[in-house]
N, C-alpha and C positions, 0 to 999 in steps of 0.2 A: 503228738502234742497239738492242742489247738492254736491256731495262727489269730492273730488280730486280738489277742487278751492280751489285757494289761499283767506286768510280772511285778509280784510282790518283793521287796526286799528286805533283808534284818542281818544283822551283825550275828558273825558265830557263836559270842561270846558279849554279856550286859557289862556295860561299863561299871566299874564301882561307884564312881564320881555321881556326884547328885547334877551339877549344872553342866552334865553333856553336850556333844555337839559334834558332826562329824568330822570335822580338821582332829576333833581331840582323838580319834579312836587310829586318826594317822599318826598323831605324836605320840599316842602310846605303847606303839610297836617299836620305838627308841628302847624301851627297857627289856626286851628279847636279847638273849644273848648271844645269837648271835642268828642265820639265817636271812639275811634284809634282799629286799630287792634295789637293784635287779642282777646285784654280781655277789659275788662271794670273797673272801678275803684273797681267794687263786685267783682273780683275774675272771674266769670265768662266770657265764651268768647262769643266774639263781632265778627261777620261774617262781616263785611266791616267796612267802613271807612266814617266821614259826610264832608259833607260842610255846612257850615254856614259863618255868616257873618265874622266873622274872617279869613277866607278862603277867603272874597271878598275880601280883601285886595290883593290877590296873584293873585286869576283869576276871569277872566271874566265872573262870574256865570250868564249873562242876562238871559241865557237862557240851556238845559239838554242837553248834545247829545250823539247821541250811541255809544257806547264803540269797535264796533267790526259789521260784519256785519250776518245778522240774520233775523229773522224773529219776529216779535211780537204777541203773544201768547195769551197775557192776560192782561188785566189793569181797575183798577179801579179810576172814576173822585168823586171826592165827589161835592155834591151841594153847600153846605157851609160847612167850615171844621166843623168837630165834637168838642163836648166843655168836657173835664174832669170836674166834678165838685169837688173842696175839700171845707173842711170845716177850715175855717181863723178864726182870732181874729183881734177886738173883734167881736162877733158871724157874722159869713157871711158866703155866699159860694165864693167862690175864683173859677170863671170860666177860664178854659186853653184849647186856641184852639190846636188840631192837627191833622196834614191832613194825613190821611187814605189810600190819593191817592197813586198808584205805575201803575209800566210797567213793563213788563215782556219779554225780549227778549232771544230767543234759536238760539243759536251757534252752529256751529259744528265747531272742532277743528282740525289738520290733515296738517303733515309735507307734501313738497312738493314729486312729484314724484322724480324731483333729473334724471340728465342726463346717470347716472351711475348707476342706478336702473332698472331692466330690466321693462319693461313696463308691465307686467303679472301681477308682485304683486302689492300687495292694502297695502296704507300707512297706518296705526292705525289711527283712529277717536277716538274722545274723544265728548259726549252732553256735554253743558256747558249753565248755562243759567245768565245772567246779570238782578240785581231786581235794580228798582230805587225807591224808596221808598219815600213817603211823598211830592207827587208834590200837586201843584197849584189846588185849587178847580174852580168850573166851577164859581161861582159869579165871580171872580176877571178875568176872561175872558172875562162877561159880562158885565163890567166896563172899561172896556181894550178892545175895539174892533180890537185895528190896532197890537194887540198881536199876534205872529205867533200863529200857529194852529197847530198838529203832522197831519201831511199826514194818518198817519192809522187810523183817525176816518173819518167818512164817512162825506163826502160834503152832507149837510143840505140844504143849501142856501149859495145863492153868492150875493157880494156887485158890483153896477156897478163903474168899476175898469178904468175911458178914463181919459184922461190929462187934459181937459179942461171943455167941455160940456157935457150932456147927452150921454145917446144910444137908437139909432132911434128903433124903435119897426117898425117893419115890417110886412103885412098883411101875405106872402108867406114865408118860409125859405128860401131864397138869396135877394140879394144886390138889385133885381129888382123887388121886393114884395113893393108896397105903406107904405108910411110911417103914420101910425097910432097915432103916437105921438112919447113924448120922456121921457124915464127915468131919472129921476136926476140924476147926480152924486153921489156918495154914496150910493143909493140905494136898500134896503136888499130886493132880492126877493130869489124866488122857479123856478125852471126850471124842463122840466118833462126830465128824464135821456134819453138818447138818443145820435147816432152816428151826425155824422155833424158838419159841421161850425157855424149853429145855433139852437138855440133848442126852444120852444114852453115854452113860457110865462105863470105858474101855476098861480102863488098871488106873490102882493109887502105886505111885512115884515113889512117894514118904508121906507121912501120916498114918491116919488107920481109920478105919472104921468102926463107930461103936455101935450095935455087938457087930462082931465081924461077918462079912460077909460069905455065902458059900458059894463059889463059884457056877458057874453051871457045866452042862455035860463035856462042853466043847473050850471051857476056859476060860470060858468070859466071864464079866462079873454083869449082875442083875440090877436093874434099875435105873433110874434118873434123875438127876438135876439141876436146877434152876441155872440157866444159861448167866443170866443177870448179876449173881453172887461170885465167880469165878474171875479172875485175874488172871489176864494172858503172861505167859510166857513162852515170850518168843525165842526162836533160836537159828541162826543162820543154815541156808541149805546143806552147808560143808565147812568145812575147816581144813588150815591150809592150802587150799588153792582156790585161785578163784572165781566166782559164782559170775556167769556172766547171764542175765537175765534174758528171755527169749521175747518178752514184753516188759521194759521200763513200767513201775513200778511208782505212782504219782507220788508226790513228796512237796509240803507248802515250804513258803521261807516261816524259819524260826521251827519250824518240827526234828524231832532230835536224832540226829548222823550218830551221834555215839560217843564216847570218852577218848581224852588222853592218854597215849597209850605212853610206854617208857622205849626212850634215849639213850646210849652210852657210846659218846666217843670214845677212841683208845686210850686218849690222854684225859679223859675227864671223868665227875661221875656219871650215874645213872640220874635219869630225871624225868619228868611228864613232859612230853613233847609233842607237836601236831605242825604239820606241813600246810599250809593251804595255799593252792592257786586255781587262778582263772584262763583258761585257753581256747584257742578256738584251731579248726583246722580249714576255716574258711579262708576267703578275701578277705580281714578285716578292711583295711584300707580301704576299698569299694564299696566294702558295708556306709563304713565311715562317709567317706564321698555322698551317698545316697540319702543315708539320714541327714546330712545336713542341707541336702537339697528341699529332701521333705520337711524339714523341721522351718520352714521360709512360709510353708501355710500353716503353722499349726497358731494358733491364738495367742496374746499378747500374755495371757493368766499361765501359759507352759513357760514363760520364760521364767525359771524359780532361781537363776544363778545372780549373782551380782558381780564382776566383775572388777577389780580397783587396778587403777593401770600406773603403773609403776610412775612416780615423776609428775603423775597428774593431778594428784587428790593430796588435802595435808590434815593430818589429827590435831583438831584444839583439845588441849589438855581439858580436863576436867576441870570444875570451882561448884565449888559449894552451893553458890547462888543461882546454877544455869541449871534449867527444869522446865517445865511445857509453858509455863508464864514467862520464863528469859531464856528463850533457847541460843544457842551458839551463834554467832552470826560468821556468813562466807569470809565477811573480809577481816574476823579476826589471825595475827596471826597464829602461826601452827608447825608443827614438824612436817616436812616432806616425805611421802611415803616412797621407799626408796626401792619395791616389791611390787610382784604382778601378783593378786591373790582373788582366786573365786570363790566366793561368801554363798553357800547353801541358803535360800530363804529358811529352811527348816531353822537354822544358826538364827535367823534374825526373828524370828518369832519365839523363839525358848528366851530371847531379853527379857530382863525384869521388866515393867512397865518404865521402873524412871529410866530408862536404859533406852527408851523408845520415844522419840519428838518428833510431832506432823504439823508443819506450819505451811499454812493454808495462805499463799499468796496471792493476793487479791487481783483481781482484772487481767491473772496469766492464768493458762488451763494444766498448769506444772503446781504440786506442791513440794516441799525440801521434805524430805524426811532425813533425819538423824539418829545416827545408832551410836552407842558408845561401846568401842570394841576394844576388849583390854587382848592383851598376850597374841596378837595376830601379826601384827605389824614391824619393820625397822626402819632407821632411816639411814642415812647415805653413808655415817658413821658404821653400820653395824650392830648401833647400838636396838634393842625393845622400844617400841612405843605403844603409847597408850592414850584414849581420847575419843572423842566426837567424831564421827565422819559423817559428809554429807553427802547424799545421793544426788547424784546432779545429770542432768540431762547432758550428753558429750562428755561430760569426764570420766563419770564410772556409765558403766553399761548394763544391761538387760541378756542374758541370755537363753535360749531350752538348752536342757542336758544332751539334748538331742542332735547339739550342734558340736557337740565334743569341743568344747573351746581351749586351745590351747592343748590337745591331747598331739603327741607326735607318734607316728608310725618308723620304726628302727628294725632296718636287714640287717639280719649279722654275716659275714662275709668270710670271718676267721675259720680255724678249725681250734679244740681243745689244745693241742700242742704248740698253738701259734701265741694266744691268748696269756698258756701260763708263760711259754720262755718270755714272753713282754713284762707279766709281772714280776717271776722273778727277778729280770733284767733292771727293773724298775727299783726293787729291795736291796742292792748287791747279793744277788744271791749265787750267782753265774760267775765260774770261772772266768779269765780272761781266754782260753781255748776254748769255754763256753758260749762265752760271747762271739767269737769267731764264726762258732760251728750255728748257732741259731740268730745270724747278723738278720739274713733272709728274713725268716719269722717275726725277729722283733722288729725290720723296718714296716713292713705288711699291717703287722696289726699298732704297731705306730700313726698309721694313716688310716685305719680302720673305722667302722663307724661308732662307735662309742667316745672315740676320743672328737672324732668330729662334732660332736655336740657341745658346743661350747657355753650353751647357755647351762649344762649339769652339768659344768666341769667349774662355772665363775663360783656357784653351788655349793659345789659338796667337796671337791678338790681342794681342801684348804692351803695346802703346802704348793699345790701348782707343781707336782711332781710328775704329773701325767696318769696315776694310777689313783685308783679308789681302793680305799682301804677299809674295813669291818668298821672301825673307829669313825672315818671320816662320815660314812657309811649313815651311824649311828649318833652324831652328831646332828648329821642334816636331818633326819625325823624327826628330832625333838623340836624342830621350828615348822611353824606350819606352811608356812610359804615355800620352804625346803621340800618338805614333807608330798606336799602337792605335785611340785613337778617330778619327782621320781613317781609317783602313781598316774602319771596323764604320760609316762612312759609306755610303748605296745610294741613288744620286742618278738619280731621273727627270728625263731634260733630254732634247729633239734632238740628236740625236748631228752632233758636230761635222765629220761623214762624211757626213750626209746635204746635199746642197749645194743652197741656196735663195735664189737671185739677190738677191731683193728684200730678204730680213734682211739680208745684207751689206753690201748698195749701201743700206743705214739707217745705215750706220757712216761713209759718205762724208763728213759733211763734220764729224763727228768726227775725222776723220784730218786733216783738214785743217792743214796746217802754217800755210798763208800761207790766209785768209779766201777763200774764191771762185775757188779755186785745187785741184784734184786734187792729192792727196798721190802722187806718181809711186810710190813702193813699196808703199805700200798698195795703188794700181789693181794692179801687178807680183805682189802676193803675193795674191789676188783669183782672179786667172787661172790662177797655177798652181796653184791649190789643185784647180781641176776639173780637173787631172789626172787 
């Protein structure tokens, strides 16, 4: 991958909403049902975030796309998704499909040089790799023909792709080669790889040729062409395991990872579902460190955030009469803004124009600018607000993305088995000889670093019960100031991908329904996970 390029970015999925903005695409992972970052309803932590059909309601999920631009690594297509099997009543087995499939794309991350940087030093790089997790198996492609295809599996066969009629098949490669017949339209053949405007006719798939063709001595069929008119179809190196590429495979942000693949918990139905997270196996922290070391010369025009600092800034409501002729003035009063929230300039240029006021203060080298920001905001009640706010020199701030403002870096300390007996301890879930037997565990992760964060617990912890719950979870994303600091979240854990017999089988008789007794879908969900 090249060092020192700028990395494009784009959402996996287009907002449905017309008046977009990036806070919204964090609120609108409140309607997922479930999957949030950065724990799970067990106590333990959940490394990204899903979509599902709950989520189709917000965007566009027809289809995956890349997060960032990279290269593709590794991916796995399943043939038919895999089936969990559990055991139902009255006596059955209860089959649930889910798909295996994922993509694998590596990132490099790295501020820009910056005009005020002398050109000798090298910006901090950061790997960083984007997993998409649980796409579309290859049946439902083969059912789906006119289904896009990802560019990084290798063209198989191509469909003849012309507007109306056939494609002439040609004795010579160019336009003055006899014409031998014609391909159908639609037609799946094979072409042998090669440079050119036309390429040499292997075997038709499905279609035909009219009049048909006679093969030659050795099997082949005669002829050629037009490279131009044919439609790839791609198809992955293998199925069911996975393709781990010998050379990454370039891939831009917004080019298409792949489909939805389908979900089924034991207890629920079937449904379209996708995993996605971001990781890294580096220093983040250091990385971090170092970007905002660099980010001190880069130009006053990188600073694209706005920061509003909690207690500092207050929203005059809106009036009918206040517009670029009577703009708002500081010293009317206003609601206090009772939240810490960084505003994307992207957010403050998609304003309507009346939504945007520059008053030009005479004989100061400052001018006020004023935004009117609805649905961002609370005040010390709790309550929404809505209104004018004014950028002000010392109150609200300037910052580069580059400074990570306000991003916290979090060790996790725990193991799986410490994590859940906290939670369950936390539900009444625990015997009273349960609680005895795992006192150890729940005081450990009682002082643990998650609960140490006090500023996600004022948050999202609404009961103040010590745990985070799916609910709780699910509440705080629908506010954007919520929303934000779970995402400026950067959690050091084992990744819940890496797979380690003996943490697991710690969780056995945690699971345990009946005392001394294997929990049957937990041993069921165990095994398929080393899929």
């Amino acid at each position: 991958m090249a060092n020192n390029r700028t990395m494009n970015w784009a959402y996996p999925f287009p907002h449905k909403g017309t008046a977009t903005n990036p806070l919204q695409y964090l609120t609108g992972l409140a309607n997922a049902s479930g999957g949030y970052y950065p724990t799970g309803g067990n106590g333990l932590w959940h490394g990204g975030v899903h979509f599902d059909q709950n989520t189709a309601t917000v965007f566009d999920q027809s289809s995956v796309r890349c997060i960032a631009d990279g290269e593709v690594i590794a991916y796995k297509v399943d043939s038919t998704y895999p089936l969990s099997e559990y055991a139902d009543s009255p006596p059955r087995i209860r089959r649930c499909p889910f798909s295996s499939g994922f993509v694998l794309v590596k990132h490099r991350l790295s501020p820009p040089q910056g005009n005020s940087v002398s050109s000798a030093s090298v910006p901090p790089s950061l790997i960083l790799y984007s997993l998409y997790m649980h796409l579309q198996d290859w049946a439902t492609y083969q059912t789906s023909p006119n289904l896009p295809r990802p560019e990084f599996w290798e063209a198989e066969s191509y469909i003849v792709d012309t507007k109306n009629q056939g494609l002439n098949i040609r004795s010579a490669p160019d336009t003055n080669g006899a014409i031998l017949g014609m391909l159908t339209k639609g037609a799946r053949v094979r072409v042998e790889p090669s440079e050119g405007s036309f390429r040499k006719l292997l075997s038709i798939i499905s279609g035909a040729a009219e009049p048909p063709l006679n093969a030659n001595s050795d099997g082949s069929l005669p002829g050629y062409v037009a490279f131009s008119l044919l439609k790839a179809q791609n198809e992955p190196k293998a199925k069911d395991r996975v393709v781990v590429l010998d050379q990454g495979i370039p891939i831009k942000a917004g080019d298409l990872i792949g489909h939805l693949g389908v979900y089924q918990n034991h207890n629920d139905m079937a449904q379209p579902l996708m995993h996605l997270e971001v990781f890294s196996c580096e220093d983040v922290p250091s990385f971090i460190a170092k970007s905002r070391t660099w980010a001190h010369a880069l130009p006053d025009s990188d600073k694209t955030l706005l920061k509003v600092h909690k207690n500092a800034s207050r929203l005059i409501a809106h009036r009918i009469d206040i517009n670029a002729d009577n703009p708002p003035k500081i010293s009317e009063g206003g609601s206090e803004i009772d939240v810490d929230l960084i505003i994307p300039q992207a957010l403050l240029d998609d304003l309507p124009a009346a939504n945007k006021i520059k008053v030009v203060n005479m004989g100061t080298p400052q001018d006020t600018r004023w935004w009117r920001l609805d649905g961002l905001f609370e005040d010390k009640g709790g309550n929404p607000i809505n209104g004018w706010l004014a950028e002000q020199d010392l109150i609200t701030t300037r910052h580069s993305p580059w400074e990570w403002p306000d991003f916290q870096c979090v060790e996790d300390t725990d193991s799986p088995a410490e994590k859940l007996a906290y939670a369950f301890h936390i539900k009444g879930i625990l015997s009273t000889e349960e609680q005895h037997k795992y006192r150890t565990q729940i005081n450990k992760t009682d002082g643990g670093p998650i609960l140490t964060i006090a500023r996600l617990y004022n948050i999202v912890d609404t009961d103040n019960d010590g745990a985070l719950t799916s609910d709780e979870i699910r509440t705080a994303i629908g506010y954007p100031w919520r929303a934000q600091v779970l995402g400026q979240l950067i959690i050091k854990y084992e990744s819940e991908w890496f797979w380690d017999q003996s943490k697991w089988d710690e969780l056995d008789p945690l699971m345990e329904e009946v005392p001394g007794q294997p929990n049957p879908i937990w041993q069921t969900e165990k095994n398929e996970s080393r899929r």
